[in-house]
Structures are given as structure tokens and as C-alpha cells.
C-alpha positions, -999 to +999 in steps of 0.1 A: +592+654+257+561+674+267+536+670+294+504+678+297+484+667+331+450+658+326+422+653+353+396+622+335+368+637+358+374+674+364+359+704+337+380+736+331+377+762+358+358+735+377+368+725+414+357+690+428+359+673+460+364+635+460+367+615+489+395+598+471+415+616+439+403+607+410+430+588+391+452+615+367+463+608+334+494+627+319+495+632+280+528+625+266+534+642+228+563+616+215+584+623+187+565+616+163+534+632+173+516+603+192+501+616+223+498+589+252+482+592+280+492+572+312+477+571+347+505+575+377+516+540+378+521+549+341+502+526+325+480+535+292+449+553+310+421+578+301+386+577+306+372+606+286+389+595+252+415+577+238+447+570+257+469+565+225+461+594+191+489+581+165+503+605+145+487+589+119+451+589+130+450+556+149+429+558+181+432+537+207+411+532+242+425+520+278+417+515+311+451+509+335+469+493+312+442+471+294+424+477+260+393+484+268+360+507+257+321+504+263+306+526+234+322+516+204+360+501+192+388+498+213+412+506+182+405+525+156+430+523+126+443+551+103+432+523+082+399+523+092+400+491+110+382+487+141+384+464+170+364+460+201+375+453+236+367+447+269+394+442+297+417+436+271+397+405+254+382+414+217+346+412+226+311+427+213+279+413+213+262+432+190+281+429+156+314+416+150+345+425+170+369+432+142+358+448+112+387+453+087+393+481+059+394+453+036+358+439+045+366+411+065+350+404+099+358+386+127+335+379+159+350+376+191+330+367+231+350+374+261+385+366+237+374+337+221+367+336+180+331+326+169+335+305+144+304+301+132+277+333+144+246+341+145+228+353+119+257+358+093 
């Protein structure tokens, strides 16, 4: 295995002083190419991109150890698929939270389906 420490909040050649550390992430190339990124309590952490890049083009956003992204999907398939979450609930107000390579969609509030939304 091969590691790769990563500070979320820190440029190249650029020195910082926090009153507390900012958390680390370490990136993790697996056998089959994956890279992971995990805070020090070693859950699934980075804030400046995704925590998990699959080998075969999957992205995939966390936030100690829960799915979870602001601008855009929390998943992003090889597929295509894409899923949005927040705190590890599918969520997304503004469109549907899963939007499949096949066409289908799916809206999700705070982890619960919408069965019937607005304006579709």
C-alpha cells in the first residue's frame, strides 16, 4: 500500500497557523487503483474533492465518515449515475436526488422519497 498525506486546507509551499490543526486526510492507492482518502480516525474524509476515485471513474464525496457534498452529487458513477447527499441522507432541493444512466429519477428530502414532486 502507498500513502500519500494530504492537508484539506493547506496550498503547496504554503505555511498556515491554525489555532487547532486542521483535520488531515491520507490517500490510500489500493490494489486496484482506488484511492481513498481517510481522516485520522480513519474514516472516509476530504474536503477539497472526493474521498473515494474508483479505478473505474466512480467519484465519491465524504465528510468523517458520512456521504455528503454541497455543490453537486455525492456519488458519481462510472456509469454516469449521480446521487446527492447530505450527512449521509439522499437529499437536493433543487432537482432530483438520483438521476440514473438509464433516465430514471428519484427525489429524495432529508432521506425520505417524494413520491409525488413538484412540478414533474
Amino acid at each position: 500500500m502507498k500513502f500519500e498525506w494530504f492537508d484539506d486546507d493547506e496550498e503547496e509551499g504554503e505555511e498556515k497557523i491554525f489555532p487547532q490543526s486542521p483535520p488531515l486526510s491520507v490517500g490510500i492507492v489500493l490494489p486496484d487503483g482506488t484511492v481513498e482518502h481517510r481522516n485520522e480516525a480513519g474514516q472516509l474524509h476530504r474536503l477539497d474533492g472526493p474521498a473515494i476515485e474508483g479505478a473505474n471513474g466512480s467519484r465519491e464525496w465524504y465528510q468523517n465518515g458520512l456521504r455528503h457534498r454541497l455543490d453537486g452529487p455525492a456519488f458519481e458513477g462510472a456509469n454516469v449515475d449521480k446521487w446527492w447527499y447530505q450527512n449521509d441522507l439522499r437529499h437536493r432541493l433543487d432537482g432530483p436526488a438520483v438521476e440514473k444512466a438509464n433516465g430514471d429519477k428519484e427525489w429524495w428530502i432529508c432521506g425520505v422519497k417524494q413520491t409525488n414532486p413538484i412540478g414533474e
